[in-house]
N, C-alpha and C positions, 0 to 999 in steps of 0.2 A: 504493500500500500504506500507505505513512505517511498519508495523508489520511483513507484507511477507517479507518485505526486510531486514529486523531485521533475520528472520530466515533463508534466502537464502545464507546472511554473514555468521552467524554461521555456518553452515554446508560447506561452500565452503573459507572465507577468510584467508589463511594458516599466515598469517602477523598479522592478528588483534587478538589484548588483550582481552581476554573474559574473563569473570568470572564463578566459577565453579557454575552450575546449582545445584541449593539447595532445587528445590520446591519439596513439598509433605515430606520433614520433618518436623513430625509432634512437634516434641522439641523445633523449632524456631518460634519465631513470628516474622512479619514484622514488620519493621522499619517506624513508621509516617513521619519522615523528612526524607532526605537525607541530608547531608554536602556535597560541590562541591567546589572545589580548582582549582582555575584557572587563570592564570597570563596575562586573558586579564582586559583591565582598563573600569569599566563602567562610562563612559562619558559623552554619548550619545544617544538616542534610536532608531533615524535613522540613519542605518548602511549606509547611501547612501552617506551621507555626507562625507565630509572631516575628521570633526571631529571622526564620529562615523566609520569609514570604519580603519581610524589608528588607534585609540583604540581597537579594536577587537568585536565592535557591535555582528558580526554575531557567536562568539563563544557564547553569552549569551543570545543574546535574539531570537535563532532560533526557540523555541518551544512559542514565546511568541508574536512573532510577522511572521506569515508564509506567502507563498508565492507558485507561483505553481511551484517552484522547489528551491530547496535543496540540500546543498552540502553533498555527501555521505562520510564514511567511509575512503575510498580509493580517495577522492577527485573528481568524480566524479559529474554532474549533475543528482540529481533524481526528479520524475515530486512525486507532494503530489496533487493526488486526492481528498484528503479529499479538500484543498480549491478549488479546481475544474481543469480544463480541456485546453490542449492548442494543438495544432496543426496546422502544414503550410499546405496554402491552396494551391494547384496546380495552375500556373499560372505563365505568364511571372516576375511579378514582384512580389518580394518575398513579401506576407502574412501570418499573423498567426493569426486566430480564440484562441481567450481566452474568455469563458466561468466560471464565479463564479457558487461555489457550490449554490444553492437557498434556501439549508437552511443557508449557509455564513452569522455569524453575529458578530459584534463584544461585547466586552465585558462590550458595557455600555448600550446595544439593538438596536445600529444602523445598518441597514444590510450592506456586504462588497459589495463594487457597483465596475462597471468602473473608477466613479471617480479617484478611486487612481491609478490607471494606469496613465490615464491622469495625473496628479498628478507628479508621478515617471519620465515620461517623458517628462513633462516641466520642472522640477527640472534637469535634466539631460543629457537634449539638446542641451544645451549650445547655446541655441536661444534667449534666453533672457538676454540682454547684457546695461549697461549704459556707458557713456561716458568716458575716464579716458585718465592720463597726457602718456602711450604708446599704446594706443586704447582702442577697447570694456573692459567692464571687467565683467565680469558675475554677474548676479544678485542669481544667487544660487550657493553655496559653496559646488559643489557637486565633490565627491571623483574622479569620473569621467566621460567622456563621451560615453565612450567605448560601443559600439553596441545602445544606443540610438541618437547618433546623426546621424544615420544612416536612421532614422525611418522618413517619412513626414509627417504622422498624425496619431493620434489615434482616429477612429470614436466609439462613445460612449456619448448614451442619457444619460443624467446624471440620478444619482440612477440605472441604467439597471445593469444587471448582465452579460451583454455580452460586449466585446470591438474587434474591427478589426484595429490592427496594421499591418500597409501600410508602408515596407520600399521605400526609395526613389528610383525610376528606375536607372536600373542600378548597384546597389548594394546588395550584397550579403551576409548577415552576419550568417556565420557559425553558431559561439557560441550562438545563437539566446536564450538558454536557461539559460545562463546566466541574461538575462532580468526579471524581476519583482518575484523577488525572494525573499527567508526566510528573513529577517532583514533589508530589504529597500521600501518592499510596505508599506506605511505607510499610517495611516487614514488621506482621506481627509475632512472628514465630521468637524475632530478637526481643521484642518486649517480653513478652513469656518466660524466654529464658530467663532475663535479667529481675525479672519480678519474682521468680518461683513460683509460677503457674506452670499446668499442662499448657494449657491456650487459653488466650484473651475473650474470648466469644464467651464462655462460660463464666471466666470469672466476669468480667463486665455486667453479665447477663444478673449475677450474685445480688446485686446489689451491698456489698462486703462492702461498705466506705472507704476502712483501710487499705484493702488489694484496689480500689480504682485510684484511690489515692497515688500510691507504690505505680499504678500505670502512668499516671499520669506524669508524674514527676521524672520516668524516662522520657516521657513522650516529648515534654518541656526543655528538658536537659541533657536527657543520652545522647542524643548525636549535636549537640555542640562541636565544632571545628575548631582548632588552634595548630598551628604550624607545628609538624614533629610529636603530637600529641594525640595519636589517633589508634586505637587498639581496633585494626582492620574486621577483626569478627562480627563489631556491633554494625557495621558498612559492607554487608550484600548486597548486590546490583540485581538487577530485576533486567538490565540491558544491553546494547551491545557491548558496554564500558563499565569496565569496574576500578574501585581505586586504587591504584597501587602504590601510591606514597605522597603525603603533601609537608612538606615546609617550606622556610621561608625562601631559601636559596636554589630549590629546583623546581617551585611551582607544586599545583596539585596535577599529579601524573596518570592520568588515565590509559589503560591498556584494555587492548580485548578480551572480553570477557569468555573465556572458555564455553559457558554451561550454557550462552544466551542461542536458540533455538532456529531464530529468526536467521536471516542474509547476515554474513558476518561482515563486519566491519572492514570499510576500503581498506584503511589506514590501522594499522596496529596500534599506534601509539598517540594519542594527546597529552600536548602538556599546558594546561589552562594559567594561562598568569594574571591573575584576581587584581582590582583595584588594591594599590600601594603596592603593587610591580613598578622598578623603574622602564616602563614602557620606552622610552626613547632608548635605551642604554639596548633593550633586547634589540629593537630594531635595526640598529646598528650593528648589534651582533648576529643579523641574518641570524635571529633565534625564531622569527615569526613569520608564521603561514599565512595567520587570518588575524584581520582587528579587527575592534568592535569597540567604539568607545566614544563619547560624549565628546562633540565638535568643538575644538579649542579649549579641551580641556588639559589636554598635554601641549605647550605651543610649540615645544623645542621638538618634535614628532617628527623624524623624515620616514617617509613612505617611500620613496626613490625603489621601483622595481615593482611596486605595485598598482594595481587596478584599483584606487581608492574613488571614493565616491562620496558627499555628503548628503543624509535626508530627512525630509521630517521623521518623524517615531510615531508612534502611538503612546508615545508617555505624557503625560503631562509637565510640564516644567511647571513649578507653583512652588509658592511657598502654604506651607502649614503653620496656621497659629494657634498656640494657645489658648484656652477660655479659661484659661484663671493669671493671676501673676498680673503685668504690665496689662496685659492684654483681659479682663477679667470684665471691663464693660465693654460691652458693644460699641460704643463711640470711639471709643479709645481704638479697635481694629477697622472700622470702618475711617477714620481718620488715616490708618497707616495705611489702607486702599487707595486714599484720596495723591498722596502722595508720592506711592511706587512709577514710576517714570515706563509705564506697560508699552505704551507704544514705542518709545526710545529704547527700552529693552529688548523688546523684539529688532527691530533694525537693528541695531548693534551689535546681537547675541542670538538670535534666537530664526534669522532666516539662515533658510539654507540652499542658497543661492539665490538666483531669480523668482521670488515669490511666486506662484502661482496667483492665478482668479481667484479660484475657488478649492477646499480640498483642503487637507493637511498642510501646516506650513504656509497658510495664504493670509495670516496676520496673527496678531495677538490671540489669545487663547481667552475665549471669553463664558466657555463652561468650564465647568469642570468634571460633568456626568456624560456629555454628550461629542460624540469627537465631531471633530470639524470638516470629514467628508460625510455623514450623515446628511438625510434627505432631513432630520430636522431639525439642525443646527442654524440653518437661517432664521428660523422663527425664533428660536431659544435665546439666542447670543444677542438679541438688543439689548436685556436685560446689563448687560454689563455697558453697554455705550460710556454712560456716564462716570466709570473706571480707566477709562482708555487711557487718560494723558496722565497729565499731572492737574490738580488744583491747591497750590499752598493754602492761597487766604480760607477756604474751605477747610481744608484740613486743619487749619490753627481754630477756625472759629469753630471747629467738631469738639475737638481737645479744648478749648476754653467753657464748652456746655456744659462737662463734665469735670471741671475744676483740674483736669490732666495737667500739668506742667512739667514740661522738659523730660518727658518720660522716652526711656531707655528700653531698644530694643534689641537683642542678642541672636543673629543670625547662626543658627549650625548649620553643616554641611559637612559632607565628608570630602578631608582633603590628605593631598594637593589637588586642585581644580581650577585654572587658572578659569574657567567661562565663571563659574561660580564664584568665586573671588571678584570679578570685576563685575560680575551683580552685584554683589551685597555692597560694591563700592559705587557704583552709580545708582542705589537705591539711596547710601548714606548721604551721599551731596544732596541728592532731589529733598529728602526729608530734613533734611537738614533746616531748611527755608521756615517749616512746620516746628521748630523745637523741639525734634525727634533726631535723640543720638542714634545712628545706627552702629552697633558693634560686630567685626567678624569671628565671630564663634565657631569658626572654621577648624576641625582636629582630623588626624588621622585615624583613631577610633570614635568617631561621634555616630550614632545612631540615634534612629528617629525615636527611642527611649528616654531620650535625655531631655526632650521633649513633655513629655509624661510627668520625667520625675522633677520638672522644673528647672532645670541646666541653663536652659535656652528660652528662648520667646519666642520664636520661629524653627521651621524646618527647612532647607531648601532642598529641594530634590525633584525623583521625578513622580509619577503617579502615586500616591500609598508613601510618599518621603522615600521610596526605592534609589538608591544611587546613583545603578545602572540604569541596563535595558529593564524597559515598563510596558506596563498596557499593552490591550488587547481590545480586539472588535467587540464586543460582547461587554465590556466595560464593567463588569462584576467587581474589579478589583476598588476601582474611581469610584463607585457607589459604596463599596463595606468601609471604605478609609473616613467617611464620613457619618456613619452609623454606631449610634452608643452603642459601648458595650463590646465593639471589634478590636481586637487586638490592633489592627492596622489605624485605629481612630487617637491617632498619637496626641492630637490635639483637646482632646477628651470631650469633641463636641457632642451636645445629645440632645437632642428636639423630636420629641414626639409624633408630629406631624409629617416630619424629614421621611422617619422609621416606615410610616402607615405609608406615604409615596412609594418608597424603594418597593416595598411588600407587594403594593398592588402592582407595581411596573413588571414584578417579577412573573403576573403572568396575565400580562395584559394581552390582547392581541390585535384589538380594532384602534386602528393608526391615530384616529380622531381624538379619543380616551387619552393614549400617550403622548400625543402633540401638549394636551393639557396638561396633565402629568408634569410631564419634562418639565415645562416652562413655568407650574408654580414652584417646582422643587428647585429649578434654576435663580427665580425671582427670593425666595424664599433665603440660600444660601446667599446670595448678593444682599441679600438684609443681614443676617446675620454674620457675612466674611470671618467662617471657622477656614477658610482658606483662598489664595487671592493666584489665581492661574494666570500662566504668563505667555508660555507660545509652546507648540509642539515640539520637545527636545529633540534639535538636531544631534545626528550622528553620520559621525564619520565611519563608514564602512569600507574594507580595502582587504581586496585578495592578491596573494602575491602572487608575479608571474608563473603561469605552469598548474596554476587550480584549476580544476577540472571540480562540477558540481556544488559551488561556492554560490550559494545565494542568500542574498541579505533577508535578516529576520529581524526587521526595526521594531518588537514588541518585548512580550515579557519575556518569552525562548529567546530572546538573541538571536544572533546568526549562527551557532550553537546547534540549531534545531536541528538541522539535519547533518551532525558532523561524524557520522559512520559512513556519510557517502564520500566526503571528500576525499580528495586522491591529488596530490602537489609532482608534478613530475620538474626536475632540474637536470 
């Protein structure tokens, strides 16, 4: 399936980066490794999480950890047969038949069961809750809830290869394929072990507080990432890639994976070098095959020998703000809207090249839930008109309503980042006018948690405060980052009204319905700015001379997506 799709793009994707086809000369050899540059942060290995969902899990580990669908190219949902099969059953209330492949096994010989569905959707349910000093609080740190807490059970003998996911009557969840996907099904058979259960399905099923407890607290923590620090058992691969060693000085090294069932891997060898790689230093050490990296984020960057290219993303550039701290009345962030310099941002930073009409990339970023080749982004996006430029006197007389003076705001990002950097420095001049200090809170370890626990006053990044590669068609991610109660909602906003929109979008169908939708839930966040979107982060995409099957994946996969097809001949 991946392969046909691989070559359906080629032939039909007039947007996507390809590399010149080189095979059948006979003067070049292939290439054993690939080098792979990519300014998501490897964290964590479950993309489900909190952790691993902002960091950019699924740009890295898609081929390493798979699922029955996958984010394409163009952002898309694509179904991978290879791990097997799903479909809705007919029927009043919404079900969907998922089938594992039977030869499905993972990389250390345990076969892939229902468990980890089960699995994914107690992790996810946000059913599982303990007590705390402003009610429930979740016992798993999951990135979101979005389309499984929708779901009322998943039947599934444990070990089976079959599972029947039964949403709750009543409800209807569109995006349904968004569910148990590349870089979040994760193995249950390793929790199990590490808990002292037979399998997870039963205990979960137990209701034993303590044993979900004990799950959860893997689920949260066991596959934590740190360079040199990785005991390879609890990291079975489900793909054609499994890990074979990550630190600081040779990168996270992916090799093929023996037991994976599917078309094996062009390439035997990836070596992934994660944000706070010296990217330029590799480049010049002809250590890299493929980039993928946030446009003028490295400036000192020579590409010299490759097929680079830069283009809009499907991520959101934005910043995230707080609702408490500096930012804790409304006035006070709708003030620091008045004064962000959006259109001089854009032009400066955020085209990538010659603007289009219309589409991606065709100015300022004026939702935040709705991309900007959508049929209804023209009606949505006026709401922000009035955010476009700059207005000081506005912005001082917001912050005077409210008795604010001279209030201090703390921009994180994850750095080095030179685009970023020179935002948060043409936002500090612009506000500056406003008696608004702007400070760069810019760190090598800053994540969009620091956000949460008060670090910072802002987030800058891309969709969900993700560093890297972001977004997708389907925009699930751009919705749960703004929804109380999601791990990804760093900025801790919660509006009741927001909630009941998303809920009903999630399975709306009649275009009419959603055009309104959209556009109260649009107008709605432009009142309240828990976050102020800037333009579709460009990327610089660039395959080295001699790639064969290299095409750009400007969303949450990266260019990543399909990196068992690649093949680098020199």
């Amino acid at each position: 399936m991946r392969r046909s799709t691989i070559r359906l793009i080629t032939v039909l994707a007039t947007a996507g980066v390809s590399a010149g086809l080189l095979a059948g000369c006979s003067s070049k050899n292939q290439v054993p490794s690939i080098g792979y540059a990519v300014d998501a942060v490897v964290a964590s290995y479950n993309g489900g999480s909190t952790l691993g969902a902002s960091s950019g899990s699924a740009a890295v580990f898609g081929r390493v950890l798979t699922g029955f669908f996958y984010t394409g190219p163009d952002g898309q949902q694509v179904a991978d047969t290879d791990v097997g099969t799903a479909k809705e059953v007919p029927g009043e209330t919404q079900t969907v038949q998922y089938r594992l492949n039977p030869d499905g096994v993972y990389s250390d010989g345990v076969q892939t069961s229902c468990d980890d569905l089960v699995l994914a959707w107690s992790a996810r349910s946000g059913k599982f809750t303990r007590p705390g000093e402003g009610g429930p609080v979740p016992l798993f740190d999951a990135a979101s809830t979005e389309g499984y807490a929708d779901i009322e059970r998943v039947e599934c003998q444990p070990g089976s290869k079959d599972a029947t996911v039964v949403f709750r009557p009543g409800t209807h969840y569109l995006p349904w394929r968004t569910l148990f996907t590349a870089a979040e099904l994760m193995p249950a058979h390793v929790v199990a072990q590490a808990v002292g259960v037979p399998e997870v399905v039963s205990a979960l099923q137990s209701g034993d507080q303590a044993v979900v407890q004990r799950i959860a607290d893997f689920w949260n923590s066991g596959w934590t990432m740190a360079p040199g620090e990785l005991d390879l058992t609890a990291f079975p691969s489900s793909g054609p890639y499994r890990i074979e060693s990550f630190d600081a000085e040779d990168g996270l090294v992916l090799v093929a994976n023996e037991k994976w069932w599917g078309s094996p891997p062009q390439t035997s060898r990836i070596v992934v070098w994660p944000k706070g790689s010296d990217f330029a230093a590799k480049a010049k050490d002809n250590a890299l095959g493929v980039v993928d990296l946030g446009a003028g984020s490295v400036p000192e960057l020579s590409l010299e020998g490759f097929d680079e290219r830069t283009v809009p993303s499907r991520s959101a550039e934005q910043l995230v703000l707080a609702t408490g701290g500096v930012f804790a009345p409304v006035e006070v962030r709708r003030a620091f809207a008045q004064c962000v310099p959006r259109q001089a941002l854009f032009d400066t930073l955020g085209s990538a090249g010659e603007p289009p009409q219309h589409g991606l990339g065709a100015g300022p970023l004026n939702s935040r839930v709705v991309q900007q080749d959508s049929l209804y982004y023209p009606a949505v996006a006026g709401t922000a008109d009035r955010y476009r430029g700059t207005d000081i006197p506005a912005a001082t007389a917001t912050l005077a309503s409210v008795g604010a003076d001279q209030p201090t705001v703390r921009i994180g990002y994850r750095a080095p980042d030179a685009r970023r950097a020179q935002t948060v420095a043409m936002i500090a001049e612009s506000c500056r006018g406003a008696g608004i200090t702007v400070v760069d809170a810019g760190t090598p370890d800053f994540t969009p948690a620091q956000l949460t626990q008060g670090a910072v006053d802002a987030a800058l990044g891309g969709t969900a405060a993700v560093p890297g590669p972001a977004g997708s068609a389907t925009g699930v991610p751009a919705f749960a980052a703004l929804r109380a109660g999601n791990g990804l909602d760093a900025g801790g906003f919660g509006n009741g009204r927001y909630d009941a929109i998303t809920d009903q979008l999630a399975g709306e169908t009649d275009s009419t319905a959603t055009l309104n939708l959209l556009t109260e839930a649009e107008n709605l966040l432009w009142a309240q700015v828990p976050s102020i979107p800037l333009f579709a982060t460009p990327r610089v995409i660039a395959f080295g001379n001699g790639m064969q099957n290299g095409i750009a994946g400007p969303t949450q996969a990266g260019t990543g997506w399909n990196m068992d097809r690649w093949v680098l001949q020199r």
